[in-house]
N, C-alpha and C positions, 0 to 999 in steps of 0.2 A: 347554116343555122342562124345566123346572125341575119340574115338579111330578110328569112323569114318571123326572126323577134322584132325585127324593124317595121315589119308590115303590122303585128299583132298590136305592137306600142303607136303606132299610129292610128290602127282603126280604134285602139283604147281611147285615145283624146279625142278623137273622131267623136265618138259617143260619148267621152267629157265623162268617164267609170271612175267611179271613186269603191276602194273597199268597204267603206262602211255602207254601203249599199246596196252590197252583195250577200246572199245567203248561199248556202251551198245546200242543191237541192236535194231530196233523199229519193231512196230508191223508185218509190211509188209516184213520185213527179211526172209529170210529161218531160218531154224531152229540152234541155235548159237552150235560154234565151241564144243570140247568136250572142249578147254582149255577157254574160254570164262564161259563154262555153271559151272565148277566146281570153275574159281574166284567168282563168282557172290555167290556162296553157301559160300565164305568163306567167302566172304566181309558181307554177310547180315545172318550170322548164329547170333543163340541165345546166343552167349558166344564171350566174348574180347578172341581173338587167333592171335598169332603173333609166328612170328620165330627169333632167333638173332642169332649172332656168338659167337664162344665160348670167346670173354671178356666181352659180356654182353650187346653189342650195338644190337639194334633193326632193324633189315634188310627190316621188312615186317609187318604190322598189319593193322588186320580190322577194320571197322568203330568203333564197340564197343569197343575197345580196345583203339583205342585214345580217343574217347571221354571219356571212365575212367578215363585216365593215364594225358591227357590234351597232348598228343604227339601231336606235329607238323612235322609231317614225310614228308619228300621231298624223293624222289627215289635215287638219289646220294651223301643221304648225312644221313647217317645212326647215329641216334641219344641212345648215353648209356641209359638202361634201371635204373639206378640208380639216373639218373638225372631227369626222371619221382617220383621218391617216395621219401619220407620224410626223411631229414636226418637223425633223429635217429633211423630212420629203414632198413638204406644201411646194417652195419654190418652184419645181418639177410638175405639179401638178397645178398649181395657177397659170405655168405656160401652156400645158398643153389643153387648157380650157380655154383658155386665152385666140389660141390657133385655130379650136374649135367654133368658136364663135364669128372668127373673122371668115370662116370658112375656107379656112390656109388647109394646103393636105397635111395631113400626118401620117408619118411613117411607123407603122407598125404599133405595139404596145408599152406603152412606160409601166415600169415595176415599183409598187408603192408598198411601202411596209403600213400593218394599219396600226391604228393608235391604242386600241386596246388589246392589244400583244404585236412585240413588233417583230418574234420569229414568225408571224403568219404578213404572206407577201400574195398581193392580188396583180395580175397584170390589166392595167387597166387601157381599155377602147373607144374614145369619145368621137363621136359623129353628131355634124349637126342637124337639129330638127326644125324645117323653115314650119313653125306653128301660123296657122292664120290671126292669131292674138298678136296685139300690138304690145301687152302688156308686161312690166319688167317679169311677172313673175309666173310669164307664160312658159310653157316646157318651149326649150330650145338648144337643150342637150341628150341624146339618146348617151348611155352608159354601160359597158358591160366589162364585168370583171370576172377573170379568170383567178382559180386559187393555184397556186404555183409554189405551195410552201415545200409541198414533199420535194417539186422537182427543185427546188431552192436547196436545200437539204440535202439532197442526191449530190447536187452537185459538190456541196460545200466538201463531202464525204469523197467523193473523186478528187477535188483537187490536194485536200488531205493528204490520201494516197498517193497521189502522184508524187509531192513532195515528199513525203517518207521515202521513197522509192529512190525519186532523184539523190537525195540525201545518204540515206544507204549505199545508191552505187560512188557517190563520192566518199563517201567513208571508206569502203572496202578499197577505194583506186588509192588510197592514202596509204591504208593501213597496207597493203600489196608492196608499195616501195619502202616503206620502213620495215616489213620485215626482213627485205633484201639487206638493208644498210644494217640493222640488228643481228641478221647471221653473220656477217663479215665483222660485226666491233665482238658478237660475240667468241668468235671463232678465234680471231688472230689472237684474242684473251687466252682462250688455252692453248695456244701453240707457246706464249711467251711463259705462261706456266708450268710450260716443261724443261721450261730454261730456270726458272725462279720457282724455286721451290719454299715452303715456308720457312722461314726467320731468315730467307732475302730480304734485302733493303728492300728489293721493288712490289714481293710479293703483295703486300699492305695494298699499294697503289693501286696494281693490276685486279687484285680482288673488287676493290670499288668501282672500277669500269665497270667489269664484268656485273657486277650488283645492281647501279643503275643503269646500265642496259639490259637487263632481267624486269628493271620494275616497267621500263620500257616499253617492253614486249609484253607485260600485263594490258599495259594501257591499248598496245594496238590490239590486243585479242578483247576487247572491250567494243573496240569499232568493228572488228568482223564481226562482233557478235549481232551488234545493229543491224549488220548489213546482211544480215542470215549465211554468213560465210566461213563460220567457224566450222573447225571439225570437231566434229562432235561422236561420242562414243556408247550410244544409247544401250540400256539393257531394262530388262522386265524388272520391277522393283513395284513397294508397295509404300505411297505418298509418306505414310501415316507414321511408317518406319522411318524414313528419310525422316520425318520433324521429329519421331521421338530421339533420335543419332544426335541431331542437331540442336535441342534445347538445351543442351549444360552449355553449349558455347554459345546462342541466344541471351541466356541469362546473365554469360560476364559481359555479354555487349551491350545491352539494356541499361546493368546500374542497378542501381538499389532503390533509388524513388519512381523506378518504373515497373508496373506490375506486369508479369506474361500470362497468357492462356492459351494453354494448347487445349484445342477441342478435337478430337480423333473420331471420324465418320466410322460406324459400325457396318464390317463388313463388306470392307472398301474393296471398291475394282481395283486393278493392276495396270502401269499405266507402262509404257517407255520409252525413258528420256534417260538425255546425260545424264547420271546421279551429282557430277561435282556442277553441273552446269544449273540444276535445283536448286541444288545448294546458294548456289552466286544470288539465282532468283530472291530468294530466301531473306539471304543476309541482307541483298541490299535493302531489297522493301522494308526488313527490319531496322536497320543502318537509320533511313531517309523517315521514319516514324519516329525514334528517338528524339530525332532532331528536329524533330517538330512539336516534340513533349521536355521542353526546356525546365519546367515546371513539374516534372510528374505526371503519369497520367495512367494506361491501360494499352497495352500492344493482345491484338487476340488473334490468335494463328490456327483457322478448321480446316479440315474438311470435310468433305461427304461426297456422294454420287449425286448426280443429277441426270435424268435421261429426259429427252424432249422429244415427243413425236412432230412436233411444229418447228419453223425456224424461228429464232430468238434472236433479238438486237442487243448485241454488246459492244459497248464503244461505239465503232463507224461500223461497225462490220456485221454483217449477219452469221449465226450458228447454225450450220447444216442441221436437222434434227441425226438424233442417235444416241450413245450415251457415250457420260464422257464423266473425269473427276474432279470436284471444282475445288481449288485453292485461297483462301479469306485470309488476308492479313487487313484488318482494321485496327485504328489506333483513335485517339483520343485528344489532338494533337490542334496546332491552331488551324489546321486546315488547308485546302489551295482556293485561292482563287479564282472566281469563274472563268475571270476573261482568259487565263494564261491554261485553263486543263489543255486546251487541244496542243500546246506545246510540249509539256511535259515529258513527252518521251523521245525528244530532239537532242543529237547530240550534242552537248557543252551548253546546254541552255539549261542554269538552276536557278535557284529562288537563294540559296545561300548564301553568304557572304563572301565578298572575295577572296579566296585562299581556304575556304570552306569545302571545298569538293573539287573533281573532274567536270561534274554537270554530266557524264558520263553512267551513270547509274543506272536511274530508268532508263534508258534506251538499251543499254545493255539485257534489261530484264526483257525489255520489247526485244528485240532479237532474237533472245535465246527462245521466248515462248511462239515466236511466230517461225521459228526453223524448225521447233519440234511440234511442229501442226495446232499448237493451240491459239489461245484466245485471251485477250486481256481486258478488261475493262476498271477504270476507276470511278469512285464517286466521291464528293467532297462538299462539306460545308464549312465554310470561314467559321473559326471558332467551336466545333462542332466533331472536328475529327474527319481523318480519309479513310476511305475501303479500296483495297485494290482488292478484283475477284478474277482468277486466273480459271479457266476451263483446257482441260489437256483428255484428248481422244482413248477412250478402255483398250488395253490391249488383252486381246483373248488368249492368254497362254501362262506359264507357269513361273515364277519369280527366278532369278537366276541369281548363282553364287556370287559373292563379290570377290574380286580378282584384285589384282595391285592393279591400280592406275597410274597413266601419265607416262611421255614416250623417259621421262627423265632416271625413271627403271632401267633402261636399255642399256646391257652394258656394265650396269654396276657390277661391282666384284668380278665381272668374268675379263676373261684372256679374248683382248680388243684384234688379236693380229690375224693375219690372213692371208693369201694368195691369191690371184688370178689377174686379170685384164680387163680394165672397166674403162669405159667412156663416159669422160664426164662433159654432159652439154648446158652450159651455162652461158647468159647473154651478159648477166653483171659481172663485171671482173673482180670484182674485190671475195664476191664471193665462191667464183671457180678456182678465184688461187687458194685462197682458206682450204677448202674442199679437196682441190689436189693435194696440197702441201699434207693435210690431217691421214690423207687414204695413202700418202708414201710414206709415210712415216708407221702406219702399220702395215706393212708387208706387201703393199697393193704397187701394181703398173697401173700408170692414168695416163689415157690418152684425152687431153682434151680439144674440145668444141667449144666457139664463142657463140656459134649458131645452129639453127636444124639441118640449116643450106650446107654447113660447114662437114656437120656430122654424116650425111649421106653424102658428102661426096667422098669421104673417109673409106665409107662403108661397099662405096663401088667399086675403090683400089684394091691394090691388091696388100690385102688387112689380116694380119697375123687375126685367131679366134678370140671374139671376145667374150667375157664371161656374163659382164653385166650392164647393159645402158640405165645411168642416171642422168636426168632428164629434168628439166623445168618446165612448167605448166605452160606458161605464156611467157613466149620468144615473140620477137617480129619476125615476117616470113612466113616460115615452116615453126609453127608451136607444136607441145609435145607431143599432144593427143596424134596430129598428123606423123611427127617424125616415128610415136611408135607403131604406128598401122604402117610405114613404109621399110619400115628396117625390119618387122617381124614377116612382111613379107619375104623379105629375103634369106634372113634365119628365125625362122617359126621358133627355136628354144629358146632364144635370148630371154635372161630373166629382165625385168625394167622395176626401178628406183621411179618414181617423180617425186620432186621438190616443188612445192609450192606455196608463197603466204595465202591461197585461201584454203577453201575448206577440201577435203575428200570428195565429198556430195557433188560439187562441180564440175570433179576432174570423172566421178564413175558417169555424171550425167554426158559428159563428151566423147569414153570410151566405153558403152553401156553395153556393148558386144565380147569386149575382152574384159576379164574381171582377174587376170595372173597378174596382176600388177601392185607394187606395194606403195607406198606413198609416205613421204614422211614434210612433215608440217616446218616452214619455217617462222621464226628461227630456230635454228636448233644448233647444237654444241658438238663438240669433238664425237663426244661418248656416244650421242645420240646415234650419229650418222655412221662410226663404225660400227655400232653394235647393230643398228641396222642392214648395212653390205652385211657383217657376217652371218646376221640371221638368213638374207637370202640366198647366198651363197651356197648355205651348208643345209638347205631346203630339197 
């Protein structure tokens, strides 16, 4: 293509065409001139192509090429090609017209942002043209500019992603070993609380471990949530309901100079998600809106349905069409600013002041809405007020009762104790002793494993029955998923425990074949983990 625009730009000068010269013939014409029919192919080819002289000014260009460049070209009045693109990308572009004129090779296309918007980016291609004119302001630059803004943009949006991505699996590699250390500060906490009971001296103390290693483990199920790694306990529920539950405690967290609006979508689809994991959404985008309304202002919380038979650009990401329920929390607030929106939902990166927050927030809301298949987008104008607009997937079925949540039920009020033979396979130590120590203490034999390697070669001796394998997700070696496809080979009824800081979702995606398995989330506590063996046990 180019080399045939090269031939057409030269037989143009050849014939020395100027557009004001040119008519464009109508139907009933005879057939147009040769110099006539070869403008028309320049003017309306599929590439910005223009000629300039050798300082750089623009002699000639087609329609595509000003509309690029935003050139206003008049025939006698030839306009610098420099004054088209963005000043800190002339430098770049005096050399390589520089090159062009010396008749130096050039390697490939320089990328120039232009001057009248500089998210549109041309790649530009200068060759030279040996003109038979001596003269300074003879053509002796061919030109052509490719528009590369989408592919500019594509990319911008992949490397985006990339980074969330990278980000996320470093959060969750984080958050993975703090909940190991978090079960064992939590645990050894009640084992010494069955030593110290209240109005012990020590009880006081041990309470406050045990408290701030709880708020803790908030924080790291903050990072798993980033990292789409939380477990999560999804049910059918209706949005609308969830925000009316939620507005009396909305309203104490607001304030009194801050006005709320709930607006409720009539005849709202049914969606399913966490309900307490909504919730977090909820709060915090409410949380991060206050505080951005110092002054007073208007926090407005809708919904409604939206179906889309096209796909729709939200954020970086595109929205399958389908239907789906959209979630508006707008505020009234000073706003974010431009440069920093594509940060915003990066872990520990706020706008707040030091000691102001985690930085923890949004990203957390990014998590939670990108593990339950939806979609986020924000908008914002400095001084103006934010919109965050959440889209979350219609589920076609029937609302479902609400039950008690939270593994921290398990256990309460009942009789913790129990019988049988359980293997416990843990690669952290602190937290296989906690574990055995808490399962002897109610009525349990614990054989333990530091390893998988450890636990099947157990299992090939000669091994009194056992009742139950608990198990860690990720061991080096032999990790869970492998040790329980190998031991249930050997006894098909072994019931299995796994432990792990990430999510459920992970561990069903690695053993998507067997589904007898029960899972309980670390960190967790005394009560938890018994009341868990006994639930399986007695299954």
């Amino acid at each position: 293509m180019l080399a045939g625009l090269a031939a057409i730009l030269a037989a143009l000068l050849a014939l020395r065409l100027r557009p004001r010269a040119l008519a464009v013939p109508d139907a009933a014409a005879p057939p147009p001139s040769t110099a006539t029919a070869l403008w028309q192919i320049f003017e309306n080819a599929p590439l910005a192509a223009a000629f300039a002289d050798r300082n750089g000014r623009v002699l000639q260009a087609n329609r595509l090429f000003q509309e690029l460049t935003g050139l206003q070209h008049t025939p006698d009045d030839a306009m610098a090609l420099a004054e088209l693109i963005w000043p800190e990308d002339r430098a770049v572009l005096a050399e390589r017209l520089e090159k062009a004129v010396a008749g130096d090779t050039l390697d490939g296309a320089v990328e120039l942002r232009m001057a009248q918007n500089a998210e549109r980016v041309g790649a530009l291609l200068v060759s030279r043209f040996d003109s038979p004119e001596a003269s300074e302001d003879a053509p002796a630059l061919m030109l052509y500019l490719l528009d590369i803004t989408q592919r500019k943009k594509l990319e911008a949006q992949f490397v985006q992603s990339q980074k969330m991505q990278a980000v996320g699996q470093l959060a969750g590699g984080v958050a993975h070993d703090f909940n190991n250390l978090l079960t064992a500060m939590i645990g050894f906490c009640d084992l010494l609380l069955l030593r110290h009971r209240p109005g012990d001296q020590s009880f006081a103390d041990i309470m406050q471990i045990k408290q701030n290693a709880n708020r803790a483990a908030n924080l790291v199920r903050q990072l798993l949530a980033f990292s789409r790694q939380q477990t999560l306990r999804p049910r059918v529920l209706d949005a609308s309901e969830v925000l009316a539950e939620l507005s009396h405690l909305l309203r104490r967290v607001m304030g009194e100079n801050i006005q709320l609006r709930m607006r409720y979508g009539r005849n709202l689809n049914l969606i399913r998600v966490d309900q307490g994991q909504l919730e977090q959404v909820i709060l915090n985008l409410a949380v991060n809106a206050r505080d951005a309304m110092l002054d007073g202002g208007t926090l407005t919380i809708s919904t409604d349905n939206l179906s889309t038979e096209t796909p729709l650009r939200y954020g970086e990401e595109e929205v399958p069409p389908g239907d789906y329920v959209r979630l508006e929390v707008a505020d009234t607030g000073s706003g974010i600013e431009e440069a920093i929106l594509p940060r915003i939902f990066e872990p520990f990166f706020t706008t707040k002041a030091v000691g102001s927050g985690t930085g923890l927030g949004l990203s957390t809301v990014y998590g939670i809405v990108k593990q339950t298949g939806g979609y986020i987008q924000v908008e914002s104008r400095r001084g103006e007020g934010t919109g965050f607009s959440i889209l979350l997937p219609v589920h076609r079925g029937a609302a479902e009762a609400r039950g008690e949540a939270g593994e921290e039920a398990e256990g309460r009020g009942r009789d913790l104790t129990g019988a049988g033979t359980i293997m416990l396979v843990e690669d952290e130590d602190p937290v296989r002793l906690f574990s055995a120590r808490a399962l002897r203490n109610k009525g349990y034999k614990v054989i333990e494993a530091r390893s998988g390697e450890a636990a099947l070669d157990l299992f090939t001796g000669d091994l009194e029955p056992i009742d139950l394998l608990i198990t860690d997700v990720v061991m080096p070696g032999i990790d869970g998923p492998t040790l329980i496809r190998e031991v249930r080979e050997r006894r098909p009824g072994i019931k299995v425990i796994c432990i792990s800081g990430y999510s459920e979702d992970a561990l069903r995606e690695r053993i998507a074949e067997d589904v007898d398995i029960s899972f309980l989330s670390k960190p967790f506590s005394l009560k938890q983990l018994a009341g868990r063996v006994k639930e399986v046990l007695n299954v």
